[in-house]
N, C-alpha and C positions, 0 to 999 in steps of 0.2 A: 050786810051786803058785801059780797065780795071785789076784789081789783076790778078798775074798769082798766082796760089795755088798750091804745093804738097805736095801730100800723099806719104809719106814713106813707107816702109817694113819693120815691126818690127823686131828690131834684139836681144832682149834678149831671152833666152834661156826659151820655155814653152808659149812661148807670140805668140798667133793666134788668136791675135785680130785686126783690121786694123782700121785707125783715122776716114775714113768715109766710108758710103754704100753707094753702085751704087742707092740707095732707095735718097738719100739728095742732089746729085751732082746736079740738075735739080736749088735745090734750090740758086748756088752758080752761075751758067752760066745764070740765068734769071737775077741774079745783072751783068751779064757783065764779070764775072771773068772767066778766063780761069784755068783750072782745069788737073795737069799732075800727074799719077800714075804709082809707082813704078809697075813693072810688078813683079804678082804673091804676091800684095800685101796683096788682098783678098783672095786668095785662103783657106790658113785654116782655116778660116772664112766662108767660102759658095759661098764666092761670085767672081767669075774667071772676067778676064781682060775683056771677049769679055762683060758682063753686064755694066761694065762702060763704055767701047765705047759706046752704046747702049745711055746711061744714057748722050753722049756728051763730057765724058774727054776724055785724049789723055794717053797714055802707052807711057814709057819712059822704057828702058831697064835696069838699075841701080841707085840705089840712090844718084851719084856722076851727074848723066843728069838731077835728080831731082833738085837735089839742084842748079846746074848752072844755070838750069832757071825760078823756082820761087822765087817769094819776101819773100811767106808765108810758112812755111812747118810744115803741120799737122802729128803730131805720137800719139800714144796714150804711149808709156814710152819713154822721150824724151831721145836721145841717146846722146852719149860723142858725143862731137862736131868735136876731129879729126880737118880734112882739110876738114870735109864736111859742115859745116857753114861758110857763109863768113858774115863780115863786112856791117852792114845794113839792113840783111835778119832776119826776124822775124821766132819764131819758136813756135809754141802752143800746149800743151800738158799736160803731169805728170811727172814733175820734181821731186817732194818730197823734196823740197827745208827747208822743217824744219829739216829733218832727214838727208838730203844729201846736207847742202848749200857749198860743194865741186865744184859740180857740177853747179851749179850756177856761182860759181867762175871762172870756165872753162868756161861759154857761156860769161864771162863780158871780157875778154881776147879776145875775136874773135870780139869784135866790135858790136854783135848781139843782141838783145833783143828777152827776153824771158818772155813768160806767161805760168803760171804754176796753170794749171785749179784745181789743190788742194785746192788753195785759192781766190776761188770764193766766196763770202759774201754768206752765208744763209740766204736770207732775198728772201720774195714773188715773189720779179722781177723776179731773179734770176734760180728758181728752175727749169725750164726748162734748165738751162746749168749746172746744178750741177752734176756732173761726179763723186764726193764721193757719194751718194746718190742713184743714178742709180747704180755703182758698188756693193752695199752695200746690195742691195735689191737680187742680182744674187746671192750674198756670202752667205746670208743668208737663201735663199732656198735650194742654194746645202749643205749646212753643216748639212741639215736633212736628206739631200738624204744619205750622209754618213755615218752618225748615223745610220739611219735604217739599212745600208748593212751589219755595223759593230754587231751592237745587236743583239746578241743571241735569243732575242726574236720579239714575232711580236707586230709592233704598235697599230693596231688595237685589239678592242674587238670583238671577234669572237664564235657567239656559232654554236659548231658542233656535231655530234654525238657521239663525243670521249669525249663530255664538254666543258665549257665555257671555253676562252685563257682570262684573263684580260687585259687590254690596258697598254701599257710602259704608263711609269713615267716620261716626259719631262721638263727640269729645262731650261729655255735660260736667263742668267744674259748678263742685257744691252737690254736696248729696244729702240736703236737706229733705225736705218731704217733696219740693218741687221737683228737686234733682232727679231724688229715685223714681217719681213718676213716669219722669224724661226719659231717664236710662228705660225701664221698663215700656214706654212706648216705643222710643226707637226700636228695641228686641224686639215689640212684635209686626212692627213693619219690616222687619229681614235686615236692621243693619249691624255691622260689627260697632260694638259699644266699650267706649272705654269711659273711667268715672274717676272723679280727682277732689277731694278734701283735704285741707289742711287738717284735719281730724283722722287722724290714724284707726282710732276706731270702728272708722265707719267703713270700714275694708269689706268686712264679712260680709254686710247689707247690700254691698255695690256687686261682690262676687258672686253672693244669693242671686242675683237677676240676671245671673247670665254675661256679666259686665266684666273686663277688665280693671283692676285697679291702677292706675297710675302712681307710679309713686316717686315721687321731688321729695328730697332731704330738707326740710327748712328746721333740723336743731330741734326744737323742745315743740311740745304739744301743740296743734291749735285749739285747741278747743276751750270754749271761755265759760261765762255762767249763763245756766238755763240749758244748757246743749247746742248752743249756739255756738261759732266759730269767733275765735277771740280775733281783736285786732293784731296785725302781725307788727317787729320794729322793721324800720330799714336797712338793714343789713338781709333778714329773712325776704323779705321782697323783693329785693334785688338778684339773690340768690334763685327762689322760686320765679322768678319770669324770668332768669339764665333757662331755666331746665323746661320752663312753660315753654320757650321759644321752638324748641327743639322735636317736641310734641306737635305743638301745634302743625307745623308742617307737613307731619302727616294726615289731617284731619280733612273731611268735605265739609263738616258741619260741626260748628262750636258751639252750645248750650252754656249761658252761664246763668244762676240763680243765687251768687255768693251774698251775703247780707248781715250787718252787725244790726242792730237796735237801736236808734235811734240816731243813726251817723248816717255819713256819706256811704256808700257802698265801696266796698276796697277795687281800684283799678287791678285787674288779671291782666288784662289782655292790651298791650300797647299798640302803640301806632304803628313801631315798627314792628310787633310780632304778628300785626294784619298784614303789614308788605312781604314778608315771608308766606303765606297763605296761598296755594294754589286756588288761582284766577275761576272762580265761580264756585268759589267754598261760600259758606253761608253762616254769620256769627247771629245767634238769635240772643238779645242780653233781657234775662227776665230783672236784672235790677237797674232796668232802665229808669223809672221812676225814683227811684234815689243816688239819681249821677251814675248809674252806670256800672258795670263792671269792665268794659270795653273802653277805652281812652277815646275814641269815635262815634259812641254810641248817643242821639240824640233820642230823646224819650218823644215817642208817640210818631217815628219817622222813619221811612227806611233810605241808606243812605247808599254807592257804592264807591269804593277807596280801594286802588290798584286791582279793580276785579271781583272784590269781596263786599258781597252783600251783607251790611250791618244793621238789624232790623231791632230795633228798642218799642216792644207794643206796650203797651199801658193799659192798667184794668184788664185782664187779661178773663177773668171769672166773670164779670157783665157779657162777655161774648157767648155764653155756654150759662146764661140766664137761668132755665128753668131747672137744671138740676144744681149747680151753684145757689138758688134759691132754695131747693129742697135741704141741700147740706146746711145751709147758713141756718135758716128755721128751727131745724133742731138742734142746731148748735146754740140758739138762743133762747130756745123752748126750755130745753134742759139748764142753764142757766139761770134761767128767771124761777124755774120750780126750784134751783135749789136755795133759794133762799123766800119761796111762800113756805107758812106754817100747813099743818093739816088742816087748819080749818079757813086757808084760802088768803092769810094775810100774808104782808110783806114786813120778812124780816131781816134787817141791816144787819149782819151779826160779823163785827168786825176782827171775830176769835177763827171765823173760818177764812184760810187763806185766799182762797179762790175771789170773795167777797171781797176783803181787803185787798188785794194786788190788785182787780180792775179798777178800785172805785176812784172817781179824779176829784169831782168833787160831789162836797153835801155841801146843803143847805145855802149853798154860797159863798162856802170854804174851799181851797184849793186843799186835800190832804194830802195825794201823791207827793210822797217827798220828793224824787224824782221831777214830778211835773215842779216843783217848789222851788228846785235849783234851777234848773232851765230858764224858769222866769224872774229868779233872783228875788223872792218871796222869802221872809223867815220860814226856817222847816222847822215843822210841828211834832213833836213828839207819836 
């Protein structure tokens, strides 16, 4: 008999996203796997119970029927484990296990092992199940849509019979995958775009899109491991928000998406380089949820300070549900096949990196050495 699999119903508060679409189920019953979904798991997503019959799974009336009879259970924000994990059953999803290795410690407790799709390697194999990346790319287009609703003015250059409107002023610091999104949406609602990383490398990619490069001296490289922006000292800080300040003053609209791994978000943007800000500029902080890149920025809030609208949204990929679902699916689709065999089973294989870098815990082992420090746990070999 092959995997039995379930998809849960998300239960945090704002979350209308569901683990997979009736669009990938096909791909999970042609390995053999049987496949049971919470009912009404899709639904604020787009996607209703009768499309996954359709597609082959089976509807289970609550997440307590889910969990008693599959092995595997896909969420896309893994939930407290409760009495609804049992002992042996694996569970795959977004833990946030740098930020919350609490909760880690709750699934080591139930016996269960858990993979925590945060930390999947960035490396080539990989990119098709990268769920920070695919998230990041949705975050980064709505954080324009917002800006623009908020701005007193219009993005585009527009000549009309009344005269010419000039085009807003777009700053996005951090040219991760949200960044470049950001940058790339702004260009296509007509505004002039400038792009800013501590990562010198990442010039090419900003000027590819049409974008100005910014460029602040801060000394030796940002860039840290993973391709992530390294954390900066103070001295480079101090330096880079001299030359930020300076910048920004030109700006109608500030994007920021700057973000370390399992830290606070680095503050860019101070209080006093808001008060410099022409009066109905608009800072949108997509690292609102981890303190911020804004020194003003409250998460889930919008604020305004000398004129300047400071908007910190949260969950930003639940808002833009049904395709944010589609990417997330097969970012978790492709993931769970690569480690079934051909003939439908599930294989740990702790030689392959991708396997080993998500997994947090087995069996009711913490292994992430990583999660291991955090919790001040002996690290395991």
């Amino acid at each position: 008999m092959g995997l039995s699999i379930g998809v849960l119903k998300e239960t945090l508060a704002g979350e209308r996203r569901v683990a997979i679409t009736p669009k990938v189920i096909d791909v999970l019953t042609k390995a053999g796997a049987e496949v049971l979904v919470e009912a009404g798991a899709g639904l604020e997503a787009g996607y209703p119970d009768e499309e996954y019959i359709v597609k082959g799974a089976k509807i289970a009336s609550n997440a307590t029927a889910v969990a008693e009879a599959a092995q595997i259970l896909l969420t896309v924000r893994v939930p407290v484990p409760g009495g609804l994990v049992k002992k042996g059953q694996i569970v795959i999803g977004m833990a946030d296990p740098l930020s919350d290795p609490q909760l880690s410690a709750q699934y080591a407790q139930t016996g269960a092992t858990l993979f925590s799709l945060e930390l999947v390697p960035r490396i080539t194999r990989a990119q098709s199940m990268d769920v920070l990346s695919s998230m990041a790319s949705i975050a980064g287009y709505k954080a324009v849509l917002i800006a623009a609703s908020a701005l007193p003015r219009l993005f585009p250059m527009m000549s009309t019979a009344a005269g010419t409107v000039p085009p807003a002023r777009v700053l996005v610091i951090g040219a991760g995958v949200a960044g470049l999104q950001a940058i790339a949406t702004a260009r296509r609602l007509g505004a002039v775009v400038s792009g800013y990383d501590v990562r010198a490398a990442v010039k090419e990619q900003i000027e590819s899109l049409g974008a100005k490069f910014v460029s602040i001296t801060i000394g030796a490289s940002g860039e840290g491991q993973g391709g992530y922006a390294r954390a900066l000292t103070d001295e480079e800080i101090r330096s880079q928000r001299e030359q930020m300040a300076a910048v920004l003053k030109e700006q109608d609209v500030v994007i920021t998406t700057a973000a370390v791994p399992g830290r606070k978000a680095p503050t860019l943007v101070t209080r006093e380089m808001v008060h410099v800000m022409n009066r109905g500029s608009v800072i949108v902080d997509l690292a609102a949820e981890r303190g911020g890149n804004c020194e003003l920025t409250c998460a889930g809030e919008t604020i305004v300070d000398h004129g300047v609208t400071i908007i910190g949204p949260v969950n930003l990929p639940a808002t833009v549900p049904n395709h944010a679902s589609q990417m997330y699916g097969r970012n978790v689709v492709t993931f769970l096949k690569n480690m079934m065999t051909k003939e439908g089973a599930l294989n740990i294989d702790l030689n392959d990196e991708i396997t080993r870098d998500s997994l947090v815990v087995r069996d009711g082992a913490i292994v992430n050495t990583r999660v291991q420090e955090l919790l001040g746990t002996p690290v395991t070999g």
